[in-house]
C-alpha positions as CSV (number, residue, x, y, z in Angstrom):
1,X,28.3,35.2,58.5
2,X,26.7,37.9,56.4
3,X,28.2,38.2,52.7
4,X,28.9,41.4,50.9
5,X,27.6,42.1,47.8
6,X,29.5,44.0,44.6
7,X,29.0,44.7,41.1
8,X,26.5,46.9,39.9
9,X,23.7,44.3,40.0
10,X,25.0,43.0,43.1
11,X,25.5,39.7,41.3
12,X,28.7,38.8,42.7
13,X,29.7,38.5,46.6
14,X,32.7,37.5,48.8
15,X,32.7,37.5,52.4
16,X,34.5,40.5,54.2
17,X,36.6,41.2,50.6
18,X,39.7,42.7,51.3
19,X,39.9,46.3,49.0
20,X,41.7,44.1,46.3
21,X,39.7,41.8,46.1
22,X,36.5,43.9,46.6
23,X,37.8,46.0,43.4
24,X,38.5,43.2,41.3
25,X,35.1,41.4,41.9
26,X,33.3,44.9,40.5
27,X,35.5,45.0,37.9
28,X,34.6,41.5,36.4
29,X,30.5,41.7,37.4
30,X,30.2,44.8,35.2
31,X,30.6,42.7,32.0
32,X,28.4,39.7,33.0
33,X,25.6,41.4,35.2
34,X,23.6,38.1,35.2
35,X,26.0,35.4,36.5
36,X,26.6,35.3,40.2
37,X,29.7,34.1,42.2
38,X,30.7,33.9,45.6
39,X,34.1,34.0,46.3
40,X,35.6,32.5,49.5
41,X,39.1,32.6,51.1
42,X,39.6,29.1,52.7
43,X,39.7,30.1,56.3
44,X,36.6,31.9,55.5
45,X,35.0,28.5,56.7
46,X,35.7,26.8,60.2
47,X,37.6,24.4,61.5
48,X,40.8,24.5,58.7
49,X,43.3,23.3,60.8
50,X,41.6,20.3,61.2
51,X,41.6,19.1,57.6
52,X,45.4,18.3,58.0
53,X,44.4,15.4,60.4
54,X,43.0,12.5,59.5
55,X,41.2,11.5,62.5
56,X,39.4,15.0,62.6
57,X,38.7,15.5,58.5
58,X,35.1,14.4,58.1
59,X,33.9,16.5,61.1
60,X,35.9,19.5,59.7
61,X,34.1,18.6,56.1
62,X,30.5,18.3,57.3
63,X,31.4,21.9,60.0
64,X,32.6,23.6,56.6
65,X,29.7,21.9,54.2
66,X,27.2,23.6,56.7
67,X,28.7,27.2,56.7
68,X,28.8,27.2,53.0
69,X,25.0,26.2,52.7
70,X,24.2,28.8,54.7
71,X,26.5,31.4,52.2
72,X,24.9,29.8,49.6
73,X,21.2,30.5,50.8
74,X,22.0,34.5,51.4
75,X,23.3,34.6,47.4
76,X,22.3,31.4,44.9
77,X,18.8,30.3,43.7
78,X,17.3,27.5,45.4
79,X,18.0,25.2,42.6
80,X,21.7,25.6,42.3
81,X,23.6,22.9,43.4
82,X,27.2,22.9,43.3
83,X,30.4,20.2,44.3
84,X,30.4,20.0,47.8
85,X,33.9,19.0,47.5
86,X,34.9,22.8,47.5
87,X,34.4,23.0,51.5
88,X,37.4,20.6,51.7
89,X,39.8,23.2,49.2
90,X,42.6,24.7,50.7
91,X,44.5,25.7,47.7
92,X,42.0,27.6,45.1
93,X,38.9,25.7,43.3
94,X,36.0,26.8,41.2
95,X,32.8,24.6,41.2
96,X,29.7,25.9,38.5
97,X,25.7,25.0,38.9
98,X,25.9,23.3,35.7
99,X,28.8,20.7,35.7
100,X,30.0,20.2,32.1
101,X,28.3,17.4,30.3
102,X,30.0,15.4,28.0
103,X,31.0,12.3,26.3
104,X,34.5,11.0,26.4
105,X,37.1,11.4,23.4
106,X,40.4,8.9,23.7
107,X,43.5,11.0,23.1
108,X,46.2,8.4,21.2
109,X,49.1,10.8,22.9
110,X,48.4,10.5,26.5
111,X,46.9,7.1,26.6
112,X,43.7,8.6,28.3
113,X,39.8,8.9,28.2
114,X,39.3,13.0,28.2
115,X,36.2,15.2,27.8
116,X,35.2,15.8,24.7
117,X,33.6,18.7,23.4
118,X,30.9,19.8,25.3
119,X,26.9,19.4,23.4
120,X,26.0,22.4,21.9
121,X,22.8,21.7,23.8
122,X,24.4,21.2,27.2
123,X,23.4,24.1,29.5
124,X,25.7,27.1,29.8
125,X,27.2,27.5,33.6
126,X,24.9,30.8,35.5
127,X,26.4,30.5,38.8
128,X,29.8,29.7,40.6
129,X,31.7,29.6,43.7
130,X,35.6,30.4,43.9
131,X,37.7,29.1,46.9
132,X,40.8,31.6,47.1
133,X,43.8,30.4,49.7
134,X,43.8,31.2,53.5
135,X,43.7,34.7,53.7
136,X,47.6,35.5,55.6
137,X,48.4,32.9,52.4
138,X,51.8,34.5,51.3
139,X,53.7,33.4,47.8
140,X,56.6,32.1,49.9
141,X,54.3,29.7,51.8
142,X,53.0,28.3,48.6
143,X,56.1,27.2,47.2
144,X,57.1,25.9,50.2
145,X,53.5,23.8,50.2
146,X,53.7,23.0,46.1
147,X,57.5,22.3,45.9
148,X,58.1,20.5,49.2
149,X,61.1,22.9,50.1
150,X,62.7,24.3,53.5
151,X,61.5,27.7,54.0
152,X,65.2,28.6,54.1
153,X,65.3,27.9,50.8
154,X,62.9,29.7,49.2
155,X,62.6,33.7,48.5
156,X,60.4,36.0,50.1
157,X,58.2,38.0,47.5
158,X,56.0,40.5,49.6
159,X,54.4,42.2,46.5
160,X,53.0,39.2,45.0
161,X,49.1,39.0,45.7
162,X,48.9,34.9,45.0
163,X,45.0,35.3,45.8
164,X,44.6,37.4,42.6
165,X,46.6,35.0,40.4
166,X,44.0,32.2,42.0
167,X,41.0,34.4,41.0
168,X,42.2,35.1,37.7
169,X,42.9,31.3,36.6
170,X,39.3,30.1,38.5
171,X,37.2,33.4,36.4
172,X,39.6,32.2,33.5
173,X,37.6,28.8,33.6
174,X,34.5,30.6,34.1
175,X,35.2,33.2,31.3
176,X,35.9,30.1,28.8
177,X,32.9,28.2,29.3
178,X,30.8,31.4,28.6
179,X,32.5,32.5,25.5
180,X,34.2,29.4,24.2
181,X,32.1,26.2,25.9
182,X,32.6,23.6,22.7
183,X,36.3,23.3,23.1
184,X,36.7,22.9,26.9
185,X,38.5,19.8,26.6
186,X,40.9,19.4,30.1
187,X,44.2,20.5,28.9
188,X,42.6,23.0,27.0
189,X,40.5,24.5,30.0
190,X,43.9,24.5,32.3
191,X,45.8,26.5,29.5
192,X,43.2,29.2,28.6
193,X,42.9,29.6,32.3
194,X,46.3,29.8,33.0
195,X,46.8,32.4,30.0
196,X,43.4,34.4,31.1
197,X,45.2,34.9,35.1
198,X,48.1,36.1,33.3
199,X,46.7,38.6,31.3
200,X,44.0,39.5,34.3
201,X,46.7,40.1,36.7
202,X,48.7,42.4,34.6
203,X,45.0,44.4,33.3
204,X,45.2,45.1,37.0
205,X,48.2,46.8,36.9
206,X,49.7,43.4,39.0
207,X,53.3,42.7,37.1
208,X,54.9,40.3,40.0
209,X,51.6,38.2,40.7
210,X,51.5,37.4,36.9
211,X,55.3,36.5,36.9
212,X,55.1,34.7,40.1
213,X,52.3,32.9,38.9
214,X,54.0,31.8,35.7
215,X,57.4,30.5,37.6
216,X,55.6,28.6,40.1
217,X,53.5,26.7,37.7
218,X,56.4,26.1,36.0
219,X,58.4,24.9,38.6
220,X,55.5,22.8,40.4
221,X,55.1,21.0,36.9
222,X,58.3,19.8,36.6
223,X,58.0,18.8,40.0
224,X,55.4,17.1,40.2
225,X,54.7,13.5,38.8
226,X,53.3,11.3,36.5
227,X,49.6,10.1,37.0
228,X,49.5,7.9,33.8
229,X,46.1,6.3,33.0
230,X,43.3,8.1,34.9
231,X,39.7,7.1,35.3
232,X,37.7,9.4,32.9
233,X,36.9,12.7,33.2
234,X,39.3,13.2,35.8
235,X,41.8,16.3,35.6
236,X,45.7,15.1,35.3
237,X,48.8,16.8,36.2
238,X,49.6,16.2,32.5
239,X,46.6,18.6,31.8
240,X,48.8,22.1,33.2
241,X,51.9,21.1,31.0
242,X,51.7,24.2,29.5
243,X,54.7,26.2,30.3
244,X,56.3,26.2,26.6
245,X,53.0,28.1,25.1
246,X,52.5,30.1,28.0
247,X,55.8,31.8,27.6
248,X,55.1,32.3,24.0
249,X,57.0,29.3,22.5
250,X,55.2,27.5,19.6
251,X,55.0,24.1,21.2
252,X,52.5,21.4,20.1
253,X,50.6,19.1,23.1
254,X,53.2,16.7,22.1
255,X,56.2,18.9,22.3
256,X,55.0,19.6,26.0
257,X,54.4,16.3,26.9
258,X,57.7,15.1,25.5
259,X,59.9,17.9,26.8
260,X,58.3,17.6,30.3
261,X,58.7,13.7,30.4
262,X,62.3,13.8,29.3
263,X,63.8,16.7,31.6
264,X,61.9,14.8,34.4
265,X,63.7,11.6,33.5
266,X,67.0,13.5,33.4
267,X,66.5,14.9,36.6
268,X,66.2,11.2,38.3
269,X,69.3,10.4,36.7
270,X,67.6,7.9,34.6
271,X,70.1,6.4,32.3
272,X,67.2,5.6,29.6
273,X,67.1,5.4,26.0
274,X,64.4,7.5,24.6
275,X,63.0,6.6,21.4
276,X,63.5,9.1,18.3
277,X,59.5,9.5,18.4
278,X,58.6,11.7,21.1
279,X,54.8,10.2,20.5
280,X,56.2,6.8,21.8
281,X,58.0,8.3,25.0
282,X,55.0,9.7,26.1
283,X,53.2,6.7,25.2
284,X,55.3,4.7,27.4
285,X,55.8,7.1,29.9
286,X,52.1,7.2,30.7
287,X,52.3,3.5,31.3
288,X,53.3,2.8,34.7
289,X,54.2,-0.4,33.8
290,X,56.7,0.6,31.4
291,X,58.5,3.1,33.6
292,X,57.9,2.1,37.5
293,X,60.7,3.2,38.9
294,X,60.3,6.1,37.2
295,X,56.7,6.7,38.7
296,X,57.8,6.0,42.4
297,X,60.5,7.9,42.5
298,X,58.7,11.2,40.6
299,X,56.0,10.6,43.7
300,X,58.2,10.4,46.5
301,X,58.8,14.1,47.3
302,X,61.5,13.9,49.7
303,X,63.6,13.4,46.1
304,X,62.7,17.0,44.8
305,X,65.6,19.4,46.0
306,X,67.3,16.0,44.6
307,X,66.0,16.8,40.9
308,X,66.3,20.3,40.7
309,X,69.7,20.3,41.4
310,X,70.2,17.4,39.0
311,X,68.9,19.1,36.3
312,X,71.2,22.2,36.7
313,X,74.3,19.3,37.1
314,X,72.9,17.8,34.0
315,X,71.6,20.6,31.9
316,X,75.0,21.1,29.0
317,X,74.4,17.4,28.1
318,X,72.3,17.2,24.9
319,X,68.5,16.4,24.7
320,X,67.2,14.4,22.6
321,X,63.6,16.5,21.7
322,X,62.9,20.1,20.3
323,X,61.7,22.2,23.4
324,X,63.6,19.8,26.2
325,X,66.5,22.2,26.4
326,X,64.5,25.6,26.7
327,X,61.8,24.0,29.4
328,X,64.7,22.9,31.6
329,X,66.2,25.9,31.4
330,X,62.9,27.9,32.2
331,X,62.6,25.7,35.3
332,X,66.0,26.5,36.5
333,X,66.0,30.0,36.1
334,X,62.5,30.0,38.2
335,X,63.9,27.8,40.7
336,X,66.9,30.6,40.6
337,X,64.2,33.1,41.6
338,X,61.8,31.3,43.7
339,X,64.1,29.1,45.4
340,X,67.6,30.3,45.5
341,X,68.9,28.0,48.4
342,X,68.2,24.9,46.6
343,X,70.9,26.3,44.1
């Protein structure tokens, strides 16, 4: 596999880029002409068909682990190193040579141990690798993988490129630890990388991959569950809750967390009394041991099509916090456009 390079000190590369994707990698390697990046589609690597099955995983791992070395050799300095974990990505990952160091800050809202801002004497990233989607990857496909819908369901959208979205939010990491590396706290990282695809997507005259984008995250949050207390350092679901601020709504953390929490409790018909402090819902709700029914059933995803149309059945009742009302209805009017069958 021979790698092509781009940029105009041939600091970036991608294997076989597609014109897109070719143009968009220049673009960005003009204004860092230093930092190199390799961008990768999944199927780029062998064997991906056999990281669905269990019994043939590890081989596929080592197969792909191999076949990226040998990418890295042709592009990277000897002495990078990066997660080897990436080789197992199917669905868009970014790994740096110089993983952020850091100590660990408790945040009194979530209940968990997070990263901290970084040491100004902790090494600045030179170096990256982007894993993009399967190439044939289309945006209906993804929503049927991230909502756990029929195909039937869900709305075909043939000028969305959800590759570019995916290179926009993994740079958008990139582009943060470079220019702003002392606040690149979790949440924080997820939201400026979700804004920086956003705006990337439309600076490349790309209107329905931005908008797609947008409604699938906020759909796939709602969907998704839970993870209450996780070791430290470790990214949560919690951590892309940031649908309220990315469509321009003056939301507080808290205000995210507590709208999110309540319109998923609503949509399990949960007949729970919420306390008038939204800071002590989300306290508790990060508990598993407070709310377990609550956590099983937000994991089990044969319940989903269950809870979207729950919410719309339950949607003129009151809420009881600030932005509950507008982030449910932002979540059904995506579902309306990505997934008009489960409607």
């Amino acid at each position: 596999m021979k790698i092509t390079t781009l940029g105009p000190t041939q600091n970036f590369a991608a294997l076989n880029p597609p014109d897109w994707l070719a143009d968009d990698l220049a673009h960005l390697a003009s204004a860092h002409p230093t930092f190199r990046l390799l961008t990768l589609f999944a199927d780029d690597l062998p064997d991906l068909h056999k990281l669905a099955d269990s019994e043939t995983y590890d081989d596929a791992c080592r197969a792909r682990l191999t076949a990226l070395h040998e990418l890295q050799e042709q592009h990277f300095a000897p002495e990078d190193r990066f997660c080897p974990a990436i080789a197992a990505n199917i669905l868009g990952m970014m790994c740096q040579n110089s993983p952020i160091t850091s100590g660990l800050s408790f945040n009194p809202v979530t209940q968990r141990n997070e990263l901290a801002p970084r040491p100004a004497e902790a090494p600045l990233t030179t170096a990256a690798i982007i894993m993009l989607p399967r190439r044939s990857m289309t945006a209906d496909e993804l929503n049927a993988c991230s909502f756990d819908l029929p195909n039937l369901m869900l709305a075909r959208f043939d000028d969305v490129n959800i590759h570019r979205a995916t290179l926009g939010h993994e740079w958008g990491h990139i582009d943060t630890d470079l220019k702003q590396p002392q606040i690149l706290t979790l949440r924080e990282s997820e939201k400026l990388a979700d804004a920086y695809s956003n705006r990337f997507c439309r600076e490349r005259g790309d209107e329905a991959s931005a908008e797609h984008d947008r409604m699938h995250r906020c759909v796939h949050n709602f969907l998704g569950r839970i993870n209450g207390i996780r070791p430290a350092g470790l990214s949560d679901a919690s951590d892309y809750w940031n649908d309220l601020t990315a469509a321009g709504i003056p939301a507080a953390p808290l205000d995210e967390y507590a709208a999110q929490i309540e319109i998923k409790l609503r949509s399990l018909g949960q007949r729970i009394t919420l306390p008038d402090n939204p800071q002590e819902l989300v306290k508790l709700a990060f508990n598993e041991a407070a709310y377990p029914h609550v956590h099983n059933r937000l994991r089990d995803s044969s319940l989903r099509l269950a809870r979207l149309r729950t919410l719309l059945e339950e949607h003129d009742k009151p809420y009881k916090y600030q932005y509950s009302e507008q982030l449910a209805s932002m979540v059904i009017s995506a579902t309306h456009k990505l997934a008009p069958g489960a409607f």
